[in-house]
N, C-alpha and C positions, 0 to 999 in steps of 0.2 A: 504494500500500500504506500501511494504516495508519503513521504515523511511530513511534509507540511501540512494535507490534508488529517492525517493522523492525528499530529498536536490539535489541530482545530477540532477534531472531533473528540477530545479530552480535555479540551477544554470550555466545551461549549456546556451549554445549563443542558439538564437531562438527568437520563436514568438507567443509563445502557450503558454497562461493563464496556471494559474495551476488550474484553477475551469476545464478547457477544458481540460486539459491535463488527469486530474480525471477523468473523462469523458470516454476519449480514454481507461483508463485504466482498466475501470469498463468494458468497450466493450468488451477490448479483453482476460479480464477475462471469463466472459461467451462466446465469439467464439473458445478460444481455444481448449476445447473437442470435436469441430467440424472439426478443421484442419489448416493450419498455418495461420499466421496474417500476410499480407502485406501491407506495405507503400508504397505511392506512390509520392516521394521528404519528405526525410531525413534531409536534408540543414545540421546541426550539429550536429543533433541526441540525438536535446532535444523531441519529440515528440515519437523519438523511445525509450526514456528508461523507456516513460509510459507506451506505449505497452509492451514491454521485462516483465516488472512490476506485469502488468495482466497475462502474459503466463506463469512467474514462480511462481505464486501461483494458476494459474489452474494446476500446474502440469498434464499438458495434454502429455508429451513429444515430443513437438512441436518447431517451431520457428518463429521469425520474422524476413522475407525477407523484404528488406530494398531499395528499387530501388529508383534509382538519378545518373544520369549524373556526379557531382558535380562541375558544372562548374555556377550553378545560374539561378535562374529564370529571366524572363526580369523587376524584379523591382529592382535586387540584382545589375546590370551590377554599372559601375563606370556612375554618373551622377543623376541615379535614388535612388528613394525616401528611398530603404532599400541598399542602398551600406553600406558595411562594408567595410574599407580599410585594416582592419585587414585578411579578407580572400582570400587577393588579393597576387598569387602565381610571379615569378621571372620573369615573361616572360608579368604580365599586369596584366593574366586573373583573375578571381575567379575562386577561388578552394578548396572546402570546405573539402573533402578527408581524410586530415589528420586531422583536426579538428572532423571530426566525428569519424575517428578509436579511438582517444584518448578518447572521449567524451563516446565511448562504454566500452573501457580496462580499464577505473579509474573507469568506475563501477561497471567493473566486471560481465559483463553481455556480455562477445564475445562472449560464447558459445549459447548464446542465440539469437543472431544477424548473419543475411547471408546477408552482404554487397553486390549487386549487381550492379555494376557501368555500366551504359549504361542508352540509351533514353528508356522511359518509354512506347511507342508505340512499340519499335522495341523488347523488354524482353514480351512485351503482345503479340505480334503475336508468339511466340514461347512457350508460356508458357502453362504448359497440367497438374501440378497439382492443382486438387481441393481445394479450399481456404476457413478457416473458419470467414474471416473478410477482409475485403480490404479498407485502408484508403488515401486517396484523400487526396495530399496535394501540388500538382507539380506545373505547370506553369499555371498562372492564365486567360494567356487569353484564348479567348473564343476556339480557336484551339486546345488548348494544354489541356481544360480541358475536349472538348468533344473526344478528342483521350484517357483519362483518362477512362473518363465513359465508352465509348463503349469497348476500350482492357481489363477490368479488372472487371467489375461487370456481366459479363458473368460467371465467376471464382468463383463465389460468391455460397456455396453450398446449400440447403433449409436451412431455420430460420440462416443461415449464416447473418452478417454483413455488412452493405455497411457506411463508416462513411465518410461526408465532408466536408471538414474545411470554414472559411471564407463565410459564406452562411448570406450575409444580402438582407433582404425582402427589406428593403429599400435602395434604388440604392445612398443616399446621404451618407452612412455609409461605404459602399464599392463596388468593384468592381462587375460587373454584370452576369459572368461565373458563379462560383463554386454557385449561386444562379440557374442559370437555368440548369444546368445537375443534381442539387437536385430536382428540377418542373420535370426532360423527368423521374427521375428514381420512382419517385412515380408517374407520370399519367399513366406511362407503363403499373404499374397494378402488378408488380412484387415484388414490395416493399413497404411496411408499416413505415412509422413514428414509431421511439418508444422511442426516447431521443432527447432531445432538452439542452444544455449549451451553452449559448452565441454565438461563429458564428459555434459552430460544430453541424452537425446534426447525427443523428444515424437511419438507416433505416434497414430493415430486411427483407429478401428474404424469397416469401410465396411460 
């Protein structure tokens, strides 16, 4: 991985290991000669400039779309357990926006990045191109990550990518979603296991 984009992506705000983020990055190294790499919750867009990372040295002539609301997930709001008050906008809310534009432009990787600001259900009901990776990172409960799974790993093209984050087996370590729409996309029958780094998982469309 690039060394510059690296530091940027350790040092940018988030929540993605950098053994995980390698990971991601090594992913969408090999899905990029298949077709673009989407995210799915950016939050600051330290997880996207692992991906960006993998795309510009598969030099596939590709991109990564980047979908987020950017108003926070429900651990992010004021009260809960990953409130940052730092990305809390004029008016109350969270708003991660401009945090992530910057977090793209200081590494030089805009051109590489398609900011798509809207709900993550509603950009999937209208989305028609073929995807060579799709990563899973959005709202954790159990709603919001199987509107995840079902709008976006449809998109997903053959030996294409399915990758998602936060996936612990055991319910004491973390929450119970992004564990069980990783169980419906390998019992489907559609996707294989083929990476494993701490809570991300990487599975492949047969």
């Amino acid at each position: 991985m690039d060394p510059s984009l690296r530091d940027a992506a350790r040092r940018a705000i988030g929540f993605m290991p950098d053994d995980e983020g390698m990971a991601l990055y090594e992913a969408a190294l090999q899905a990029a000669p298949l077709g673009p790499v989407l995210e799915v919750g950016s939050y600051c867009g330290k997880s996207t400039l692992y991906l960006a990372a993998g795309v510009l040295e598969a030099a596939a002539d590709t991109v990564v779309f980047s979908v987020d609301h950017h108003r926070g997930s429900e651990e992010h709001q004021p009260g809960e357990q990953y409130h940052d008050p730092r990305l809390v906008d004029e008016s109350g809310k969270v708003d991660t926006l401009s945090v992530f534009r910057n977090t793209i432009e200081q590494a030089r990787v805009a051109d590489l990045v398609v900011a798509i600001v809207g709900a993550s259900e509603v950009v999937a009901k209208r989305w028609a191109t073929p995807l060579g990776m799709v990563f899973i990172d959005g709202g954790h409960s159990m709603e919001a990550a199987q509107r995840d799974l079902d709008g976006w790993s449809r998109h997903v093209v053959s030996s294409g990518l399915l990758a998602i984050h936060d996936v612990f087996p055991d319910p004491e370590q973390g929450g119970r979603p992004p564990y069980e729409i990783y169980r419906q996309a390998l019992d489907s029958g559609r996707f294989r296991e083929v990476s494993e780094r701490g809570s991300l998982r990487v599975l492949q469309r047969v």
